[in-house]
N, CA, C and O atoms as a Tinker XYZ file with bonds, in Angstrom:
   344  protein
     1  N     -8.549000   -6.683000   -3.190000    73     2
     2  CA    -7.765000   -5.502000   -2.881000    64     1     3
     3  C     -7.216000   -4.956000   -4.200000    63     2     4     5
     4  O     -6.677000   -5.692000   -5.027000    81     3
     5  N     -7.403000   -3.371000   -4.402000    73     3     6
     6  CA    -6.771000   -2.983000   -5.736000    64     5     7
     7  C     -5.327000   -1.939000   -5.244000    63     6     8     9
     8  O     -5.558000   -1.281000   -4.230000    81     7
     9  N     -4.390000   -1.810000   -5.650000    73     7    10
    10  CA    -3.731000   -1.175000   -4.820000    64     9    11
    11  C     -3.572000   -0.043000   -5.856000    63    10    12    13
    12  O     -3.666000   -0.360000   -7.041000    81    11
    13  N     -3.349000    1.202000   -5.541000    73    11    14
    14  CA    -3.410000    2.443000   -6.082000    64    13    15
    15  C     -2.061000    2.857000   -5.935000    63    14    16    17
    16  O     -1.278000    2.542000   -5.039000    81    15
    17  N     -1.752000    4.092000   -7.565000    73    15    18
    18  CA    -0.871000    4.989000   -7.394000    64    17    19
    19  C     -1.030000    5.820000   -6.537000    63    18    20    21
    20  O     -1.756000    6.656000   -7.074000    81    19
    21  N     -0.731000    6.275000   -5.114000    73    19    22
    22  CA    -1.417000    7.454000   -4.884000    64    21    23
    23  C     -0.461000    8.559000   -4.703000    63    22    24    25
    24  O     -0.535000    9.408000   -3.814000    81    23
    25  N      0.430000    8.482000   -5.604000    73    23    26
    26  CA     1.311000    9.629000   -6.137000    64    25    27
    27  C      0.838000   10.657000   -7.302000    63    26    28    29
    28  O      1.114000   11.810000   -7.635000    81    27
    29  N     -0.293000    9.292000   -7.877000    73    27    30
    30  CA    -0.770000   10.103000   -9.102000    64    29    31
    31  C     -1.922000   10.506000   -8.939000    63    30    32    33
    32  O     -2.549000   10.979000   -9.887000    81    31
    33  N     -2.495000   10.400000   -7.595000    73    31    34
    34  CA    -3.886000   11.676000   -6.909000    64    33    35
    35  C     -3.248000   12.991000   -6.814000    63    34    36    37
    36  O     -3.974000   13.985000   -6.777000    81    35
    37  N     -2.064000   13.104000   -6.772000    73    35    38
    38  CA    -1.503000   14.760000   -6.053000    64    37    39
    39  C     -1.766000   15.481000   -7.710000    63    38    40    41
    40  O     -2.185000   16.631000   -7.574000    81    39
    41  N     -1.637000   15.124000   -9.028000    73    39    42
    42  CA    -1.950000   15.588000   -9.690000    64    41    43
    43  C     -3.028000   16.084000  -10.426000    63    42    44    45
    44  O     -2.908000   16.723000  -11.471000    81    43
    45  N     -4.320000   15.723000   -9.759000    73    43    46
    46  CA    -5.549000   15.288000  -10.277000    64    45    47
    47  C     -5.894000   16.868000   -9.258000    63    46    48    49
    48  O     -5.292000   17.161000   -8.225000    81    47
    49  N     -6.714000   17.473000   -9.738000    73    47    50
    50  CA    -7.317000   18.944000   -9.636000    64    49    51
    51  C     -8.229000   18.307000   -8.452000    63    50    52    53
    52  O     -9.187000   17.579000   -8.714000    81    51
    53  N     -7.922000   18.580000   -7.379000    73    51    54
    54  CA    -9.015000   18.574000   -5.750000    64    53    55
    55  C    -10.031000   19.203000   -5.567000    63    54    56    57
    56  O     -9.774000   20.352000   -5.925000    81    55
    57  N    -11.686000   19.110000   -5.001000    73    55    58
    58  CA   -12.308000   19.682000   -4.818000    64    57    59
    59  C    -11.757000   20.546000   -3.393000    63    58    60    61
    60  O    -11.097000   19.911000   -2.570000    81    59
    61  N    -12.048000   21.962000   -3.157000    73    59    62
    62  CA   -11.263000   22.904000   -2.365000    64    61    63
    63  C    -12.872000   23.507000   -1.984000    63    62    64    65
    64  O    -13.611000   24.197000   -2.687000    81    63
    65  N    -13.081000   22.985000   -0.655000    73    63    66
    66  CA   -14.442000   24.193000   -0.212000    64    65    67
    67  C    -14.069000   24.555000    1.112000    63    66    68    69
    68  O    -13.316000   23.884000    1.817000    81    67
    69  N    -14.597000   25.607000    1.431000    73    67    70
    70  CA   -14.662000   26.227000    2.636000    64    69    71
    71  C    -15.066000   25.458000    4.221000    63    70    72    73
    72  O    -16.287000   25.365000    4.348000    81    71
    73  N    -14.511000   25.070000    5.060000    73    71    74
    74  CA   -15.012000   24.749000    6.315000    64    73    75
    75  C    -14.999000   25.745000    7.857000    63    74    76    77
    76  O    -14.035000   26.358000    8.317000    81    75
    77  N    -16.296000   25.655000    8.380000    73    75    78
    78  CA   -15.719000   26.646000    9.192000    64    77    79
    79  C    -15.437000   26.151000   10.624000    63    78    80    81
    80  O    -16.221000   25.381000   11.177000    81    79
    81  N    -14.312000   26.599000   11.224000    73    79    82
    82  CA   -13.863000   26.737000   12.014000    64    81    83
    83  C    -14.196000   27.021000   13.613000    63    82    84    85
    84  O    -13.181000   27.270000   14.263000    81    83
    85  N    -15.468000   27.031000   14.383000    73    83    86
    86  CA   -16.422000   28.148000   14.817000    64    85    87
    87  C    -16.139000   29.448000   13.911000    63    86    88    89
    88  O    -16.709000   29.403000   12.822000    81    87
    89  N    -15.522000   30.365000   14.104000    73    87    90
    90  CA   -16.343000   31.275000   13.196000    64    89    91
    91  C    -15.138000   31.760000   12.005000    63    90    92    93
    92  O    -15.224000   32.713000   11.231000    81    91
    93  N    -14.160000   30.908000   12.123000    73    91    94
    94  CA   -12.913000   31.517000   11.312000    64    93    95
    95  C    -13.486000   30.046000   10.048000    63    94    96    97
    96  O    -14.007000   28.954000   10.275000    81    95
    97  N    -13.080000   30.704000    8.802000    73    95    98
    98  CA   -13.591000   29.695000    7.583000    64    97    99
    99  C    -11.758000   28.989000    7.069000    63    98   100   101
   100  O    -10.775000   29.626000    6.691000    81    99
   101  N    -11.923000   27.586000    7.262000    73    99   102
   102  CA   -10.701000   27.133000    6.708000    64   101   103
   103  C    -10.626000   26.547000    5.885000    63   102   104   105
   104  O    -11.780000   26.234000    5.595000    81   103
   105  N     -9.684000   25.945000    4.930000    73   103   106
   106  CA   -10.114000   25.370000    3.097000    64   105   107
   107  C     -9.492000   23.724000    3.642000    63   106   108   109
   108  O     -8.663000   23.651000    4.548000    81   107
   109  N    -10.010000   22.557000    2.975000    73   107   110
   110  CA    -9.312000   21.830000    3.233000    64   109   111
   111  C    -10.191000   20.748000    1.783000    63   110   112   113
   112  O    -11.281000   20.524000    1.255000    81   111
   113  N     -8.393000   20.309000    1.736000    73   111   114
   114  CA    -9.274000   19.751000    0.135000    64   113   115
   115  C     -9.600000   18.059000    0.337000    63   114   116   117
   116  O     -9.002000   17.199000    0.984000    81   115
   117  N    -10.667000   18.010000   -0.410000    73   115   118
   118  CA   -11.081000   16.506000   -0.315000    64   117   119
   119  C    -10.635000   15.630000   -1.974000    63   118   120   121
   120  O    -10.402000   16.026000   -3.116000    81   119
   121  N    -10.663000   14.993000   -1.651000    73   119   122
   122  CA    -9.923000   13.823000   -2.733000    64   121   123
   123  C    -11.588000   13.172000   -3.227000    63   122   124   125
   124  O    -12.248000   12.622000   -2.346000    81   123
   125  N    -12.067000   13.262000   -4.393000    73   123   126
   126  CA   -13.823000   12.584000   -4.531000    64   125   127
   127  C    -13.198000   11.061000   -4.765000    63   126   128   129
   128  O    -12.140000   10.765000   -5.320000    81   127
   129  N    -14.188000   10.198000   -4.165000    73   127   130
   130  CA   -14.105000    8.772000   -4.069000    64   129   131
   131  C    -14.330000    8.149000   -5.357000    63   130   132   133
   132  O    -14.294000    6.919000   -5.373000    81   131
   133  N    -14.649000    9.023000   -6.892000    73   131   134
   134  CA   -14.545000    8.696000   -7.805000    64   133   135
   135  C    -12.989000    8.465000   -8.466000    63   134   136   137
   136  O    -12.541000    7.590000   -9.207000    81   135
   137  N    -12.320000    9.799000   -7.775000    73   135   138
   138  CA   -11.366000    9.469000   -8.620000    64   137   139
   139  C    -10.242000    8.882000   -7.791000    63   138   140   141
   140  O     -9.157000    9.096000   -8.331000    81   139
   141  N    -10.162000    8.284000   -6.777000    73   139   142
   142  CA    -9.446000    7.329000   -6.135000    64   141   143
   143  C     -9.982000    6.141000   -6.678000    63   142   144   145
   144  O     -9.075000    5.334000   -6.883000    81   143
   145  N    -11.252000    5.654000   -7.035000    73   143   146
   146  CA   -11.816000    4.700000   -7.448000    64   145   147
   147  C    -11.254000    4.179000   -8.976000    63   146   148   149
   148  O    -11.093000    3.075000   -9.495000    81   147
   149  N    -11.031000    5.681000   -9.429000    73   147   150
   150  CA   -10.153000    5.666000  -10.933000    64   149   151
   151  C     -8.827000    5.816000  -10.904000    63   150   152   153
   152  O     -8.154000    5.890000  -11.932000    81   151
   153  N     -8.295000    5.877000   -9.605000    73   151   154
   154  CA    -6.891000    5.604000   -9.606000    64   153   155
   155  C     -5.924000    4.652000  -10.322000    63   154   156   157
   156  O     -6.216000    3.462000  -10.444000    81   155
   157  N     -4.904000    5.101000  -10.743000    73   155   158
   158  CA    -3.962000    4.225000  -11.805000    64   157   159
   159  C     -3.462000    3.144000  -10.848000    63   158   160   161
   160  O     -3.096000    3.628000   -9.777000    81   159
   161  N     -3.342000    1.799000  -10.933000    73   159   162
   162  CA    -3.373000    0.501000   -9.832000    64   161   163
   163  C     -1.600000    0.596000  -10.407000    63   162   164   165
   164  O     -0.978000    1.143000  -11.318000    81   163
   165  N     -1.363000   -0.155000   -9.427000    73   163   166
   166  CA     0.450000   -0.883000   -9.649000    64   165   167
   167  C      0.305000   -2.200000   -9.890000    63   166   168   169
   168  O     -0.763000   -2.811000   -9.946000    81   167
   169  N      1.254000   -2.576000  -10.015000    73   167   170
   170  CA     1.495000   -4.182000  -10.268000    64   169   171
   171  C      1.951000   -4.617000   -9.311000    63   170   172   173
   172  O      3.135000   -4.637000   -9.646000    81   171
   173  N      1.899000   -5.327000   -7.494000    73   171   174
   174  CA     1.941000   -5.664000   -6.349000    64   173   175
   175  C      1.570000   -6.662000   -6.126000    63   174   176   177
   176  O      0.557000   -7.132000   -6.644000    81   175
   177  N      2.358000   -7.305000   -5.219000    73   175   178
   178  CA     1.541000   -8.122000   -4.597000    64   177   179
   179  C      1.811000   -7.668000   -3.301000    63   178   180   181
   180  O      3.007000   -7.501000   -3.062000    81   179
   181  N      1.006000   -7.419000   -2.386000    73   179   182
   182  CA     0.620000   -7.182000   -0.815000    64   181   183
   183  C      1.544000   -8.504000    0.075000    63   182   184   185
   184  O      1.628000   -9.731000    0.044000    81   183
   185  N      1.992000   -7.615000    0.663000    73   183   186
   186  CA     3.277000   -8.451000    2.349000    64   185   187
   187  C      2.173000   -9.564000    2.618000    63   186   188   189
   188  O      2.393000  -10.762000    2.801000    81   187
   189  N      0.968000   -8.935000    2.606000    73   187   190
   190  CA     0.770000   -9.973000    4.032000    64   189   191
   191  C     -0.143000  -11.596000    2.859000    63   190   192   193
   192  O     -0.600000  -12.648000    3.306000    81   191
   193  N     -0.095000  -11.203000    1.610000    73   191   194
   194  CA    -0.200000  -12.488000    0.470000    64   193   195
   195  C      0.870000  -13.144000    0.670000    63   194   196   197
   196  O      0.639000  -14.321000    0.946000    81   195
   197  N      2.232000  -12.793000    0.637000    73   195   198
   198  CA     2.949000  -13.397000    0.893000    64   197   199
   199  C      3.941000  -14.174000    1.850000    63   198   200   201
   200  O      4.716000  -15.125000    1.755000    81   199
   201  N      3.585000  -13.417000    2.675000    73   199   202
   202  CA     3.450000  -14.216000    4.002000    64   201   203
   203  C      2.676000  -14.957000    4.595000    63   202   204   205
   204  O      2.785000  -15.409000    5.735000    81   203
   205  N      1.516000  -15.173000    3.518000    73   203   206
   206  CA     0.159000  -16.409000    4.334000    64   205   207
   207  C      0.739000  -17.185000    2.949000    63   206   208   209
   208  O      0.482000  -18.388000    2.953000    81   207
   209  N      1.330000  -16.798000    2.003000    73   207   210
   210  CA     2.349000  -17.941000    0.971000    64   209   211
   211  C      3.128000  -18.937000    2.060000    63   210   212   213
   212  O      2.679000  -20.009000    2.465000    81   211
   213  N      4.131000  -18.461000    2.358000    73   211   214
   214  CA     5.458000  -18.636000    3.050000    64   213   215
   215  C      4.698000  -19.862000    4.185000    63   214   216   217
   216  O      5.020000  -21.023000    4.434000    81   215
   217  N      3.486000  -18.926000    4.741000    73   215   218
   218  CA     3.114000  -19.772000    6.260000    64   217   219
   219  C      2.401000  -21.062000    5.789000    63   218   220   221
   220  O      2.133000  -21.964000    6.583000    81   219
   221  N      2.106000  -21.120000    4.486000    73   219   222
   222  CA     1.584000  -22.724000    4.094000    64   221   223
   223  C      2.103000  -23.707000    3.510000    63   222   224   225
   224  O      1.575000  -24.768000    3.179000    81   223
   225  N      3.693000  -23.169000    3.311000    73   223   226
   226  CA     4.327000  -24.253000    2.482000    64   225   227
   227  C      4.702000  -25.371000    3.607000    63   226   228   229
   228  O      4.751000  -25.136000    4.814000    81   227
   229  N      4.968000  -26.690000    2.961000    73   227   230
   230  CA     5.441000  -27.465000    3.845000    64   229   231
   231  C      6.924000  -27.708000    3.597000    63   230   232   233
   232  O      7.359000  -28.214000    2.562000    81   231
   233  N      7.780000  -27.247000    4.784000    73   231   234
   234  CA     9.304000  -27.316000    4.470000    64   233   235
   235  C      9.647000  -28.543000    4.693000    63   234   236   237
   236  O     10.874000  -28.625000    4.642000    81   235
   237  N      8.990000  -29.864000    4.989000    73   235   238
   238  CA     9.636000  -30.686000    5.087000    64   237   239
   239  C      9.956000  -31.418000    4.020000    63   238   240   241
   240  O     10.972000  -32.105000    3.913000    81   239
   241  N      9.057000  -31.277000    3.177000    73   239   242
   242  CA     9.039000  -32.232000    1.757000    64   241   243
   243  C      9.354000  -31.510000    0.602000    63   242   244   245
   244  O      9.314000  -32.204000   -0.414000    81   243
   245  N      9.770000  -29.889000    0.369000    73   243   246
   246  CA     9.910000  -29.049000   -0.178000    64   245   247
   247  C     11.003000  -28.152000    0.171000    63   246   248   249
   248  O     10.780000  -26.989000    0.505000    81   247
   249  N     12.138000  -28.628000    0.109000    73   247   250
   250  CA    13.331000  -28.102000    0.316000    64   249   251
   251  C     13.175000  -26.738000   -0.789000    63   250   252   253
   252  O     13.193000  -25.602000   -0.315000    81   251
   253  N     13.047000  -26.918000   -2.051000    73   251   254
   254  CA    13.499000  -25.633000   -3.157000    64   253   255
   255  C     12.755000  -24.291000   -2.447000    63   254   256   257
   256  O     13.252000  -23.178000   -2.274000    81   255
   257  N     11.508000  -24.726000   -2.121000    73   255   258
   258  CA    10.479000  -23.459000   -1.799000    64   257   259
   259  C     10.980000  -23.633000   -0.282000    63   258   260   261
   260  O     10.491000  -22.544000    0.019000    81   259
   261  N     11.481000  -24.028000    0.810000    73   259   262
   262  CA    12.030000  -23.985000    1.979000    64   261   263
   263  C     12.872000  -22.661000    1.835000    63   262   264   265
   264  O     12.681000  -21.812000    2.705000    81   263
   265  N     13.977000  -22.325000    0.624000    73   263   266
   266  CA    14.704000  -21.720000    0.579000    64   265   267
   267  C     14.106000  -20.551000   -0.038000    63   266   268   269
   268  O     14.285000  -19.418000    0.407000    81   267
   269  N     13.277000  -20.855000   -1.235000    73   267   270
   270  CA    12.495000  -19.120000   -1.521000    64   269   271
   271  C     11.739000  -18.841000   -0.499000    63   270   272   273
   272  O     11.742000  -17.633000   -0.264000    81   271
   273  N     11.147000  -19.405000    0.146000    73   271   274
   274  CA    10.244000  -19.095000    1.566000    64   273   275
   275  C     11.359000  -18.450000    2.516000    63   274   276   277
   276  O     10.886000  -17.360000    2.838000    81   275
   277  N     12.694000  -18.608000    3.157000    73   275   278
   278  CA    13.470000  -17.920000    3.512000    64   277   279
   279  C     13.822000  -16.540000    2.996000    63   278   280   281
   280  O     13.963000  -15.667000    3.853000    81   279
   281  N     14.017000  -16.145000    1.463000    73   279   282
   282  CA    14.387000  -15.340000    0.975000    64   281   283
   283  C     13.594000  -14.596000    0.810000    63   282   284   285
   284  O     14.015000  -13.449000    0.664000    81   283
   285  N     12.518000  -14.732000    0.760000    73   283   286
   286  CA    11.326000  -13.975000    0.904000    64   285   287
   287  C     10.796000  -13.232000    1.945000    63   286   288   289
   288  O     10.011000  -12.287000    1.869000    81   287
   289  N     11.289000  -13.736000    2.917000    73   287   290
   290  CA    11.255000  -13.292000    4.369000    64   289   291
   291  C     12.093000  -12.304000    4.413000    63   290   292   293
   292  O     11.804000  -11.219000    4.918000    81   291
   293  N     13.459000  -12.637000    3.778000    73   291   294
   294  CA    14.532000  -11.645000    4.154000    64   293   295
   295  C     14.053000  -10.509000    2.856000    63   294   296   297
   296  O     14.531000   -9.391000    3.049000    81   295
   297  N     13.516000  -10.581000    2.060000    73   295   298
   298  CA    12.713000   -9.324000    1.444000    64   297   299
   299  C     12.131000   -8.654000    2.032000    63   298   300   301
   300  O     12.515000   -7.532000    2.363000    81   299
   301  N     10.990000   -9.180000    2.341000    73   299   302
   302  CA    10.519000   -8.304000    3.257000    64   301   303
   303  C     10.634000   -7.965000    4.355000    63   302   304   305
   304  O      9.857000   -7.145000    4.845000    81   303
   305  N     11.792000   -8.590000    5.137000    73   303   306
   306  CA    12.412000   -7.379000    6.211000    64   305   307
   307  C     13.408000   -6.872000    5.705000    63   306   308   309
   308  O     13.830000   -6.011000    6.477000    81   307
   309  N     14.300000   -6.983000    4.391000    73   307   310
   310  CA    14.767000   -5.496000    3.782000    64   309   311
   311  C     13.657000   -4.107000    3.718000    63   310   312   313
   312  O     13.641000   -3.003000    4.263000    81   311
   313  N     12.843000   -4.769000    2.826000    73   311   314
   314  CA    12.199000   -3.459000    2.882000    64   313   315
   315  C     11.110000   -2.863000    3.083000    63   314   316   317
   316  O     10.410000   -2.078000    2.443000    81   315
   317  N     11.051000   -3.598000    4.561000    73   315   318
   318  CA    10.009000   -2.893000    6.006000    64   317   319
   319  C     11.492000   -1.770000    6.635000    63   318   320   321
   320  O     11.382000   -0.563000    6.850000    81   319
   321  N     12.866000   -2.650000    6.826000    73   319   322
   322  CA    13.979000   -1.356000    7.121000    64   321   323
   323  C     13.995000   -0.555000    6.019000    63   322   324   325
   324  O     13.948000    0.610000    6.416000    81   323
   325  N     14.027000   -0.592000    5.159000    73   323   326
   326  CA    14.213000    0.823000    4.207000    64   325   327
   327  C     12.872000    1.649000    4.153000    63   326   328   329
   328  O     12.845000    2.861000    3.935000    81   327
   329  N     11.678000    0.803000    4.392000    73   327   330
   330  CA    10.443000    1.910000    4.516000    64   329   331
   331  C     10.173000    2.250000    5.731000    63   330   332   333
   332  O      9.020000    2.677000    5.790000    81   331
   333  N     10.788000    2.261000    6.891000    73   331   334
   334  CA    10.396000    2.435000    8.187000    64   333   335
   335  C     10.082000    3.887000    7.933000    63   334   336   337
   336  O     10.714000    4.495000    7.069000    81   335
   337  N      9.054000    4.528000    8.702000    73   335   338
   338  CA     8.613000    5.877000    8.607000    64   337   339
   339  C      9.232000    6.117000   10.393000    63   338   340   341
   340  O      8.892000    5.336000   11.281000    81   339
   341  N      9.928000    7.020000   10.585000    73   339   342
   342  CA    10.436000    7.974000   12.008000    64   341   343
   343  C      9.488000    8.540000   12.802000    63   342   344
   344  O      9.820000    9.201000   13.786000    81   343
């Protein structure tokens, strides 16, 4: 998985062609799979890496990571509530 800026596609010049409509012509722009492919990546690691982290530790013999495995959890349900989309 590469994860992309994709804040920094809105700046990148769109191909813009004509589609028609039945007979009314409407514009709708396409994004080329080159340059998403050349998209600027972030530095991430993906929820659900870290939650197949969390789901393999063994808490019985590993108290220290018992407790980052907790806190980690409560990360990411901070901010699944702050990204909730309405």
């Amino acid at each position: 998985m590469r994860l992309i800026d994709a804040d920094k596609l809105k700046f990148v010049p769109a191909l813009i062609e004509p589609v028609l409509v039945g007979d009314e012509p409407h514009w709708e722009t396409i994004i080329l799979k080159d340059r998403i492919d050349n998209a600027p990546t972030v530095e991430a690691i993906p929820i659900e890496y870290i939650q197949h982290w969390i789901d393999k530790q063994n808490y019985g013999r590993r108290n220290g990571k018992m407790m980052l495995a907790k806190a980690l959890n409560e990360l990411i349900a901070e901010w699944r509530k702050e990204h909730e989309t309405n």
